[in-house]
C-alpha positions in Angstrom: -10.5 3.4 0.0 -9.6 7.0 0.7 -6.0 8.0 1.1 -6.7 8.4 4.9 -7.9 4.6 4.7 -4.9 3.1 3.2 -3.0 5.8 5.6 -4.4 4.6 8.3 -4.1 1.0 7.1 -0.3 0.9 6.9 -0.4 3.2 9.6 1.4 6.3 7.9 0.0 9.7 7.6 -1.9 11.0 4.7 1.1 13.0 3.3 3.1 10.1 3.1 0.6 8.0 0.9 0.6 11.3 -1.1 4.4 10.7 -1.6 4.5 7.2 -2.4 1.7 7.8 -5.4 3.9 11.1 -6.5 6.6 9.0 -7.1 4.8 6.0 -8.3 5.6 3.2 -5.9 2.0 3.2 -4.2 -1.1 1.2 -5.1 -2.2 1.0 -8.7 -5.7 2.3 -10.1 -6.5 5.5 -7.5 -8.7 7.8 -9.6 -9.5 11.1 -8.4 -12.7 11.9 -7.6 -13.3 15.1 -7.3 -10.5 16.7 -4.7 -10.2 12.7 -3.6 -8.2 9.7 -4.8 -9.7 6.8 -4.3 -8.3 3.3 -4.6 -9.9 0.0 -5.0 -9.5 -2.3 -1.7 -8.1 -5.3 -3.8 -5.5 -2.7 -5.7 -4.2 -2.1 -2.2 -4.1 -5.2 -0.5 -2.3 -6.4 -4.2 0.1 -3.6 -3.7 0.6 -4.5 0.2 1.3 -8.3 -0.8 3.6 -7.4 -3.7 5.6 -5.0 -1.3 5.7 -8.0 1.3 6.9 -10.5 -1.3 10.1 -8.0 -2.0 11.1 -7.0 1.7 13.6 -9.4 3.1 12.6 -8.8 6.5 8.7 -9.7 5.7 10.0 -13.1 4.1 11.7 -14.1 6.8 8.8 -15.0 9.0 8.4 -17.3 5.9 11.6 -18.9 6.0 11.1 -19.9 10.2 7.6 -21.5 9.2 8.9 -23.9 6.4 11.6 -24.9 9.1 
């Protein structure tokens, strides 16, 4: 996946994906490919499921379910 992909995947602008791989947090794996970084689709969709296991708010659709 391009960073416009997973952009428009978590619905945030390119720059933004930028800043969460500059700083680390974002997917693991993207390799530059020539002026591109590209990301395997199962690194993101790990990355999206790890970030849903930490958010409170994410887990608490969880919580209503197992009611």
């Amino acid at each position: 996946m391009t960073t416009r992909e997973v952009a428009a995947l978590i619905r945030k602008t390119p720059g933004a994906v930028r800043q969460i791989r500059h700083r680390g947090t974002g997917p693991k794996r993207g390799r530059k490919v020539g002026r591109a970084t590209l990301y395997p689709h199962a690194a993101v969709m790990e990355w999206l499921d790890a970030l849903e296991l930490v958010d409170p708010l994410a887990r608490r659709g969880d919580e209503r379910l197992a009611s």
